[in-house]
C-alpha positions as CSV (number, residue, x, y, z in Angstrom):
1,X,0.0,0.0,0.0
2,X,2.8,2.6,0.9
3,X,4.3,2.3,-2.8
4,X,0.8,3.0,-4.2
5,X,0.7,6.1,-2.0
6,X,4.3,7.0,-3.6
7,X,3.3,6.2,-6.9
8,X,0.7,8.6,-6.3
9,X,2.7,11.3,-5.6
10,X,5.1,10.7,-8.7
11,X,1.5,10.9,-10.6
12,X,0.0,13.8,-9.1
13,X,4.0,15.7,-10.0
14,X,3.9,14.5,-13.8
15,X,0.2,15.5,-13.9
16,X,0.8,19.4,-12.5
17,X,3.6,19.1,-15.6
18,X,0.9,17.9,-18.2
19,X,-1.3,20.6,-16.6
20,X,1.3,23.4,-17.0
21,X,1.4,22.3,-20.6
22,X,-2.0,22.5,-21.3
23,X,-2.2,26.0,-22.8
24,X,-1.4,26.6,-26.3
25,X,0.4,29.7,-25.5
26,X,2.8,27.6,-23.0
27,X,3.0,25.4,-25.8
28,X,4.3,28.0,-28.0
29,X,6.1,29.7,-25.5
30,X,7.8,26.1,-24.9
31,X,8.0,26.1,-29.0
32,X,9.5,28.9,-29.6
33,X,12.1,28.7,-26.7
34,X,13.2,25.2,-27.7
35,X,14.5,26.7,-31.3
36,X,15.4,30.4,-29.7
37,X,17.3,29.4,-26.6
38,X,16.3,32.6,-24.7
39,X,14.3,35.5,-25.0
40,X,13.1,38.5,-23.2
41,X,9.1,38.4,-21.9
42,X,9.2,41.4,-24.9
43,X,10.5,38.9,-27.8
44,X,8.0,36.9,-26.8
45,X,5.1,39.3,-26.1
46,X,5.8,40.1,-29.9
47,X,6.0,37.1,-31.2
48,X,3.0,35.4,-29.4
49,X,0.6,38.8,-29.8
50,X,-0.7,38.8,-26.0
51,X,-0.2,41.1,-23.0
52,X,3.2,41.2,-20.9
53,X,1.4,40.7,-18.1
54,X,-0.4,37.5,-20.4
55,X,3.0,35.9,-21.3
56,X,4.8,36.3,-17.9
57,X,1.8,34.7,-16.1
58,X,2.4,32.0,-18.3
59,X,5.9,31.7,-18.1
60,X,5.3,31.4,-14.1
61,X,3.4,28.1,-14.4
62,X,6.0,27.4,-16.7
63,X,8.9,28.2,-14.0
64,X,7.1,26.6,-11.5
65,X,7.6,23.4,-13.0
66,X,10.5,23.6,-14.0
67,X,10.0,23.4,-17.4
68,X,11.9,27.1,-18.2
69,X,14.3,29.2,-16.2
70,X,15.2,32.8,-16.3
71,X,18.0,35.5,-15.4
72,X,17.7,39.2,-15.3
73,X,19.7,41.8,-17.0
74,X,19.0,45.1,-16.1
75,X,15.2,45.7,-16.1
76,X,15.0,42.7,-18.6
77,X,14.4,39.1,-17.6
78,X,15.5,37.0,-20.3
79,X,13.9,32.9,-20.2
80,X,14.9,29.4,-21.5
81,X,14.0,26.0,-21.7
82,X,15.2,24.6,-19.1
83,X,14.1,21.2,-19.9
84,X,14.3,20.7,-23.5
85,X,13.2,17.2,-23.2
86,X,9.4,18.3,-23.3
87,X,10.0,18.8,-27.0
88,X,9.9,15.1,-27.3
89,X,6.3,15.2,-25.6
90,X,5.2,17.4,-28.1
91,X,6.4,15.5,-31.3
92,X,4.7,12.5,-29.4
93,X,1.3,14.7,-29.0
94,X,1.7,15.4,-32.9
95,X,1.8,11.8,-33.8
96,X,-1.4,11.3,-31.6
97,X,-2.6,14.1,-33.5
98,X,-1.7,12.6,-37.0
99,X,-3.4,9.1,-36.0
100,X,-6.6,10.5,-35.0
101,X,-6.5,12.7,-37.9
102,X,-6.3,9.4,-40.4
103,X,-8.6,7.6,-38.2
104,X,-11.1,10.4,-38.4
105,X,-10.6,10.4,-42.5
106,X,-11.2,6.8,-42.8
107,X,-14.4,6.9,-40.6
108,X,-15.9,10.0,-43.3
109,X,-14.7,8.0,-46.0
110,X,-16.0,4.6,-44.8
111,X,-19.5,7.0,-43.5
112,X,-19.1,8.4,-47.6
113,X,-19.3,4.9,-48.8
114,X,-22.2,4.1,-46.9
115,X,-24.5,6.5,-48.4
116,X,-23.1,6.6,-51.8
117,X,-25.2,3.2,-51.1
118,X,-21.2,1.2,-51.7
């Protein structure tokens, strides 16, 4: 029972990252940083068209996880990935996203076939 409870614990951690994830702008935040290698919160406040106060919020949950980390220079705060391994996630979510995209075209093609009466 007591490596259950762990186990649950080890979940609830990898769930708060999936969670942290979950927002496109993170996503392209996490995108943008993986091929940049750091930016100021301006860069990306241009680059992603949403507030400052938007895009550092959502580098917080990102920092919080330690998914990005940041330095200040001057009255700038530059940010990078600070695990760049969550790049891999996302090429893994794309081939999800592929699959269920040819699933979903054979079921309107096998659905087309049905009332073309084949």
């Amino acid at each position: 029972m007591v490596k259950i409870k762990k186990k649950q614990k080890y979940y609830k951690s990898r769930a708060k990252v999936a969670k942290a994830l979950a927002h496109w702008a993170r996503m392209m935040i996490v995108d943008i940083l993986a091929e940049q290698e750091e930016l100021c919160v301006c860069t990306l406040t241009e680059l992603i068209d949403l507030s400052q106060a938007s895009i550092s919020k959502h580098l917080a949950v990102l920092k919080e996880v330690g998914i990005v980390s940041f330095r200040k220079e001057g009255l700038k705060v530059f940010y990078s990935l600070e695990t760049p391994c969550v790049v891999d996630f996302f090429d893994c979510l794309d081939r999800v996203l592929a699959k269920d995209l040819k699933r979903r075209q054979k079921e309107l093609k096998d659905l087309s076939n049905i009332t073309k009466g084949e």
